[in-house]
KEKE-3310 file (N, C-alpha, C; in steps of 0.2 Angstrom, whole numbers, plus 5000, padded with zeros to 4 digits):
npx = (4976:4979:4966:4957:4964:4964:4949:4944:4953:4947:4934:4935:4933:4946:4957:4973:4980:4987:4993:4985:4985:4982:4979:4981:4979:4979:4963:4958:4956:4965:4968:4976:4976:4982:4976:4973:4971:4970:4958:4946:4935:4928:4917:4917:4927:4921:4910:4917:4926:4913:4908:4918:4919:4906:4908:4919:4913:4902:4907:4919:4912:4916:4921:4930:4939:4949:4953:4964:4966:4980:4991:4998:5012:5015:5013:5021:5032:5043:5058:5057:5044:5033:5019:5024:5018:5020:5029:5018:5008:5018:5020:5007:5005:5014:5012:5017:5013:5007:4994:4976:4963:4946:4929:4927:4939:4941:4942:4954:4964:4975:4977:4972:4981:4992:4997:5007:4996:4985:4968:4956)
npy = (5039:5051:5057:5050:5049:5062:5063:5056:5058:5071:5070:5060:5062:5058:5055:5054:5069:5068:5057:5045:5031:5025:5014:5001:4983:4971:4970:4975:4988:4995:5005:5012:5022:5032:5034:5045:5043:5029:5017:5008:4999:4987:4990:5004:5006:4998:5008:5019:5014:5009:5022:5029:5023:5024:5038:5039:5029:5039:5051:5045:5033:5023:5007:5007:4989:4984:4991:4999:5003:5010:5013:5031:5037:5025:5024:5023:5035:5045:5053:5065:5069:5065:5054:5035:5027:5013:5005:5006:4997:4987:4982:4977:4968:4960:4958:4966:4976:4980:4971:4965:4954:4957:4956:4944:4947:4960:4973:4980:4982:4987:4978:4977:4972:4977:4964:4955:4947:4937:4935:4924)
npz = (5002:5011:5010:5018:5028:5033:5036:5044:5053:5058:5061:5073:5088:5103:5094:5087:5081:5065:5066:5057:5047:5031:5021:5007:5004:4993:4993:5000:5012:5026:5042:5053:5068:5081:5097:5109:5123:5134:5130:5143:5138:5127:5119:5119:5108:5099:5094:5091:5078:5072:5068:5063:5050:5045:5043:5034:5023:5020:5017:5004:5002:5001:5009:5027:5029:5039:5055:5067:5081:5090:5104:5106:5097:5090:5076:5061:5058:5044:5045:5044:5048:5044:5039:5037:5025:5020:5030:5039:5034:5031:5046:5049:5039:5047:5059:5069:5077:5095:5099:5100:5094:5089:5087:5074:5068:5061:5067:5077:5093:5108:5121:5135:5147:5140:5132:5120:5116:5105:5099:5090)
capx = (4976:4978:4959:4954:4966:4962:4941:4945:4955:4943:4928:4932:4936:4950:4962:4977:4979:4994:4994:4983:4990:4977:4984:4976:4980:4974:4954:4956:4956:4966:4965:4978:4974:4983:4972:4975:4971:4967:4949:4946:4929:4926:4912:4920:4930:4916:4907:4922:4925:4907:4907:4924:4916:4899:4910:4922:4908:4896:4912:4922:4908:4922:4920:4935:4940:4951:4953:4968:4969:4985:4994:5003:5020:5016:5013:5029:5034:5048:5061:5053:5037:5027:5018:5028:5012:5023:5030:5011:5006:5023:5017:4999:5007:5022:5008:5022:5011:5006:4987:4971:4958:4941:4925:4929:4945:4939:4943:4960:4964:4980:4972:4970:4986:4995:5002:5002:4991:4980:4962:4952)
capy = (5038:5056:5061:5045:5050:5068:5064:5051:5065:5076:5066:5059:5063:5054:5049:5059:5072:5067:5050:5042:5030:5022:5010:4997:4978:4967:4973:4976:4996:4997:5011:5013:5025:5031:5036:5052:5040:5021:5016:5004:4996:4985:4994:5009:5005:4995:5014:5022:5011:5011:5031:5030:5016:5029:5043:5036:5026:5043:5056:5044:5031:5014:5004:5002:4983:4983:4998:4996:5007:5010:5019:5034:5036:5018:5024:5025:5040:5047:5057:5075:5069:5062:5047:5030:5021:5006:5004:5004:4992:4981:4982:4975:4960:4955:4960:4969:4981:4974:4971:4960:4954:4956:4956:4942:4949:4966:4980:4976:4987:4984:4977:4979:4973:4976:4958:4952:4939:4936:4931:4923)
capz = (5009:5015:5011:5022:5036:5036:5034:5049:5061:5058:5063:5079:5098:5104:5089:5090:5075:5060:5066:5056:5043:5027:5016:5004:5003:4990:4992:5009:5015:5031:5043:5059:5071:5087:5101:5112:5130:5132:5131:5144:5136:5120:5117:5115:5102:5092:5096:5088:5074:5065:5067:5057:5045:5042:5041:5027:5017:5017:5012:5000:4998:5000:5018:5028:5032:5046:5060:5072:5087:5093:5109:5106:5095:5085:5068:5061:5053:5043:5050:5043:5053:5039:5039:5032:5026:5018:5037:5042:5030:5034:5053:5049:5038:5048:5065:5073:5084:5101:5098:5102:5087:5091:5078:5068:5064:5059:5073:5080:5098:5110:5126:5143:5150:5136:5129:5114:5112:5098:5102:5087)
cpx = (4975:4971:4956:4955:4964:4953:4941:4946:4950:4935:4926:4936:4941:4954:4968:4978:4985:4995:4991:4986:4983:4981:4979:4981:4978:4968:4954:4959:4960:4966:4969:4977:4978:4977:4976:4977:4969:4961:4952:4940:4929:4924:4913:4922:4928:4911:4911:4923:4920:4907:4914:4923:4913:4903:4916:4919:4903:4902:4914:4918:4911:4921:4929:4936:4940:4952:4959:4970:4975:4986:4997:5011:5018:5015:5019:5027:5040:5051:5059:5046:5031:5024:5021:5022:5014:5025:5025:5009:5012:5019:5013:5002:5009:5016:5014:5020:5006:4999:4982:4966:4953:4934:4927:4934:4943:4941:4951:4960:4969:4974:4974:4978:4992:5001:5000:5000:4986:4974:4959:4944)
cpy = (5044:5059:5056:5046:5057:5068:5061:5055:5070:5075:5066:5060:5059:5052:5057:5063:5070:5060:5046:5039:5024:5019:5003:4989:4974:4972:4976:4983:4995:5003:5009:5021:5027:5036:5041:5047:5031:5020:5008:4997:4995:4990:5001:5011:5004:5006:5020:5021:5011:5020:5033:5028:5022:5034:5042:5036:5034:5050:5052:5039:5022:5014:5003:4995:4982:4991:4994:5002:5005:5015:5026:5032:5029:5020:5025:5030:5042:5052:5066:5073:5065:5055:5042:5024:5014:5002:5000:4996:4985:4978:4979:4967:4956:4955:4961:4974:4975:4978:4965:4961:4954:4957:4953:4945:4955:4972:4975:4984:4984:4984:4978:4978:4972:4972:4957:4948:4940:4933:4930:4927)
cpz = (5013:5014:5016:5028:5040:5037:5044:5058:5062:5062:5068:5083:5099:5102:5089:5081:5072:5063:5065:5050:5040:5022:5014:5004:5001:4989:4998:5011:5024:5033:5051:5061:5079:5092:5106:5122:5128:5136:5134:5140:5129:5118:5114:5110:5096:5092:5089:5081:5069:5066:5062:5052:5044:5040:5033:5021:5016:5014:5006:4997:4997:5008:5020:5033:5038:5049:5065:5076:5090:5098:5104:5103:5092:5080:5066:5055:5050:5047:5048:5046:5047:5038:5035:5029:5022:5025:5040:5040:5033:5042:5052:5046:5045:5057:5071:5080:5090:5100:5099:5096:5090:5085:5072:5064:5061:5061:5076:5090:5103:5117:5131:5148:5147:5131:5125:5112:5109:5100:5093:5085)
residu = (UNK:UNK:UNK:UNK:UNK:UNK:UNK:UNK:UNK:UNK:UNK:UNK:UNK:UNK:UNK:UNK:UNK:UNK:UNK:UNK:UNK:UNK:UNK:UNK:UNK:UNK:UNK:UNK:UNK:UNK:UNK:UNK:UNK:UNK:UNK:UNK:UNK:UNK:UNK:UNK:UNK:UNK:UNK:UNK:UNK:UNK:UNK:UNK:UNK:UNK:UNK:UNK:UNK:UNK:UNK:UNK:UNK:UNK:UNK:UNK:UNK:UNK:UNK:UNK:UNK:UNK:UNK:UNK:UNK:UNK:UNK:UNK:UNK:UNK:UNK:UNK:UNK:UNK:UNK:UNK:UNK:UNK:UNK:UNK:UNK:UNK:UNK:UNK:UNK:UNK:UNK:UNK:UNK:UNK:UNK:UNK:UNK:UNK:UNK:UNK:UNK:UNK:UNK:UNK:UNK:UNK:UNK:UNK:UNK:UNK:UNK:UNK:UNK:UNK:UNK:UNK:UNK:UNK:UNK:UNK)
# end
């Protein structure tokens, strides 16, 4: 997970550095991200998202699934500052962060007036 998050942080503008959290379930590559600012437009996000997707799949060569843009301070960490990526993974099951689904379930991003309603 840490060669994913440090490829990740390194890549793109905007994602804030040591709070990226990679974690596998089942088949499925997860991939939380907290953002430095909040991006008002889709767009940007879907922008975001394949730049992190290409950049993955051409350093490691594996796609990742889901992508979850998060505010600020939501990655949980332990108390020496270091990412808890079972925490992360719990959070994605139990869908404990407040977030909106967009792309057939594939990109997740907290939305615009922050509630948490689920869109299909």
């Amino acid at each position: 997970p840490q060669d994913i998050e440090s490829i990740v942080e390194k890549s793109q503008f905007g994602l804030r550095p040591g709070c990226s959290c990679a974690f596998q379930e089942k088949d499925t590559i997860h991939l939380a991200v907290e953002m430095k600012e909040r991006i008002e437009s889709i767009e940007q996000y879907e922008v975001i998202a394949k730049r992190i997707r290409a950049t993955v799949s051409i350093e490691l060569g594996f796609p990742i699934q889901a992508i979850s843009f998060l505010p600020p301070n939501s990655v949980p960490k332990t108390t020496s500052g270091k990412i808890c990526h079972s925490a992360c993974a719990k959070a994605t099951r139990g869908k404990a962060w407040h977030v909106s689904r967009f792309a057939a379930g594939t990109h997740f991003l907290f939305n615009k007036s922050g509630a948490t309603e689920k869109t299909a």
